[in-house]
C-alpha positions in Angstrom: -9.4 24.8 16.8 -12.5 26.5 15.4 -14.1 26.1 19.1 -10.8 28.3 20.6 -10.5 30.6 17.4 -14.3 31.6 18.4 -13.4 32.3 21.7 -10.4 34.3 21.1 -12.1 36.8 18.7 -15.4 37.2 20.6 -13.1 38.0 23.8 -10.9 40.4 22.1 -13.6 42.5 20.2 -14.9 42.6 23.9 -12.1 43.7 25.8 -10.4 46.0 23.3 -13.2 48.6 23.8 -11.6 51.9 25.0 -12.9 51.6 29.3 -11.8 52.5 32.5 -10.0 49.0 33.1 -7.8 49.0 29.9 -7.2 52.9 30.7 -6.0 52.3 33.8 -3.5 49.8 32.4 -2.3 51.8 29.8 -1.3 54.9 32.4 0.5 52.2 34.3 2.5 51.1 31.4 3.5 54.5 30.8 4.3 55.0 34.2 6.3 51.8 34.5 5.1 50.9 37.8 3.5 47.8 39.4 3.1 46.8 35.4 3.3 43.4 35.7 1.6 43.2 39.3 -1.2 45.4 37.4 -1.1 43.0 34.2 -1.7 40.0 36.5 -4.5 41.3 38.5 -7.0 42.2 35.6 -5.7 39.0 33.5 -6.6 36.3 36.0 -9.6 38.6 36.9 -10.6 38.3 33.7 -10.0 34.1 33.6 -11.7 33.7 36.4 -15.0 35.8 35.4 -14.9 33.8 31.7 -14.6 30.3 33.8 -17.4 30.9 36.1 -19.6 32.1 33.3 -18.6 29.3 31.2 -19.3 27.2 34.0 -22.9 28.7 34.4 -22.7 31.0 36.8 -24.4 33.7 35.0 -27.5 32.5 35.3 -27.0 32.8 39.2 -25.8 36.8 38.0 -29.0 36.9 35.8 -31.3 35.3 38.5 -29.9 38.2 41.3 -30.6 41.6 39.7 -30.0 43.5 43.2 -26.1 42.1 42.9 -25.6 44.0 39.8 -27.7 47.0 41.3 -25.0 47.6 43.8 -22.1 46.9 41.9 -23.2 49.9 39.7 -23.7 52.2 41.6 -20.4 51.4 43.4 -18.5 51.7 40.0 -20.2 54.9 39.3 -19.4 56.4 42.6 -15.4 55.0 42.1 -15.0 55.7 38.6 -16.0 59.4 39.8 -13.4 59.7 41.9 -10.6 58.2 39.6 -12.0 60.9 37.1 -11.9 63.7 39.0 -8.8 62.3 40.8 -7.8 62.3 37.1 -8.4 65.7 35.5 -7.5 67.3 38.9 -3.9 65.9 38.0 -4.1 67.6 34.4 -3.7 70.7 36.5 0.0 70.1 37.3 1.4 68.3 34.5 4.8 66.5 35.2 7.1 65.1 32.3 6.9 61.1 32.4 10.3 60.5 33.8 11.1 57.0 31.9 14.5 56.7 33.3 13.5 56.8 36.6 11.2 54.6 39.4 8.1 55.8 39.8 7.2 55.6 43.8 3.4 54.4 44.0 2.3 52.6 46.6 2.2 48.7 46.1 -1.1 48.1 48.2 -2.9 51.5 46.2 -2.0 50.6 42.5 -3.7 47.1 43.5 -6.6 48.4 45.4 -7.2 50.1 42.3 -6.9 47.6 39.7 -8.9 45.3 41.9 -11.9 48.3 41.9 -11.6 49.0 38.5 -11.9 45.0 37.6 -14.3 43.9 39.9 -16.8 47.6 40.7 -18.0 47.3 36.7 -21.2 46.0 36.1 -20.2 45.4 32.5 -17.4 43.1 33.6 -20.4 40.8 34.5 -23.0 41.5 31.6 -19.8 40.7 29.2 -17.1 38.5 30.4 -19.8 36.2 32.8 -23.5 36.8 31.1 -22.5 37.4 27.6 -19.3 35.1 26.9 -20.8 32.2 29.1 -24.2 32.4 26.6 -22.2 32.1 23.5 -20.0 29.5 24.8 -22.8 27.5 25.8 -23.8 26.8 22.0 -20.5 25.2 21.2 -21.7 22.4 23.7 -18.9 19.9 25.4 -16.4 20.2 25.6 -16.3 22.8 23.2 -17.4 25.5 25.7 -14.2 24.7 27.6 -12.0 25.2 24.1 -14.0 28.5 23.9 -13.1 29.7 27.0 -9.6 28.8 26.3 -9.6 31.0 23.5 -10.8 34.4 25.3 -8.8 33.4 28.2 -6.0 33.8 25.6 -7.2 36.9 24.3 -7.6 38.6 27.6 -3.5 37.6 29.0 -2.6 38.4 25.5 -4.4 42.1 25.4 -3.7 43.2 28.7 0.1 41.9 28.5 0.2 44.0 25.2 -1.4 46.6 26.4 0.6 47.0 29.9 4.4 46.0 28.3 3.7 47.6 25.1 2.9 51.1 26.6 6.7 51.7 27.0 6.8 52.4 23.1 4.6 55.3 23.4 6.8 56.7 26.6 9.5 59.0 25.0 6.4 61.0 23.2 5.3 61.4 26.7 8.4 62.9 28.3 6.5 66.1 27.4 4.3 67.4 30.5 2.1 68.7 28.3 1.3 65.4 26.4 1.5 63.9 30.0 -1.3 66.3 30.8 -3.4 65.1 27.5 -3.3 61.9 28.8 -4.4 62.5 32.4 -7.5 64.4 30.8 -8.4 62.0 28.0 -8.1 59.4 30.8 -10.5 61.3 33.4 -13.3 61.9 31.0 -13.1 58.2 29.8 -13.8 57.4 33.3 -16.5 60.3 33.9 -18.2 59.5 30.7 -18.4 55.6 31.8 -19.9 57.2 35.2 -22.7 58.2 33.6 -23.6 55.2 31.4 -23.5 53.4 34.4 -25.6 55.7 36.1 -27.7 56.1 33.6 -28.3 52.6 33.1 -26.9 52.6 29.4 
């Protein structure tokens, strides 16, 4: 229990961080579209990445430096274009419309969830470099209870995260607060840009 405690608090204080990924969630929840498509995605991303650094494979990411090279700049260049995409949508400000479906398209919502997860460097320096270090010192099997326990905390935060959203809807039924959103989301995203480009 102490092994899976671990885990669990080392991956939430981890993923709870304000980033592009849990952002991008967040506005989805709000919107209540694709949610649980969108939940899915980053969750078993997220498993998957803990697993194979758990089961060593970040010393293959440590050994390649040129693989985290191009991932950068490839977030930088997408999490540009999802900020300006962003604040450029703070120019006309809609009312979230709760009652009603939103129509976004299936294929885009994942292509984006799937660039968001996978296009961040820091998605491999934490979840594969970082967590599968520290889980390496609780030895066997204790590693594996580890893992257990942020696997936990990842379904658990981005389940939260995506379903719970709703709560917060009826304050957004104002455009303006709609258009708060939009901009607090696009400079998230343009202020990651820059870390990442700047190395930081």
């Amino acid at each position: 229990m102490g092994d899976i405690a671990a885990g669990l608090l080392t991956g939430l204080s981890l993923i709870i961080a304000i980033g592009a990924q849990n952002a991008f969630v967040l506005r989805q929840g709000l919107r209540r579209s694709h949610v649980g498509l969108v939940v899915a995605i980053c969750a078993l991303s997220d498993v998957v990445l803990i697993l194979a650094g758990v089961a060593g494979i970040g010393v293959v990411v440590d050994r390649a430096p040129w693989a985290i090279e191009v991932i950068r700049w490839l977030g930088v260049a997408f999490l540009t274009v999802y900020g300006v995409t962003s604040l450029l949508r703070a120019r006309r400000p809609q009312a979230l419309a709760v009652s009603s479906d939103v129509v976004e398209s299936r294929t885009g919502v994942v292509a984006r969830a799937v660039a968001l997860t996978w296009l961040n460097p820091h998605v491999y320096l934490d979840t594969v470099l970082l967590l599968g270090s520290i889980a390496g010192t609780h030895g066997d099997p204790g590693r594996w209870w580890f893992a257990l326990g942020a696997c936990v905390a990842s379904i658990a935060w981005f389940a939260g995260l995506g379903h719970g959203a709703r709560l917060a809807a009826p304050r957004l039924s104002d455009p303006r607060a709609w258009q708060v959103l939009d901009v607090l989301i696009g400079v998230v995203m343009l202020a990651i840009a820059v870390r990442l480009a700047l190395g930081a």
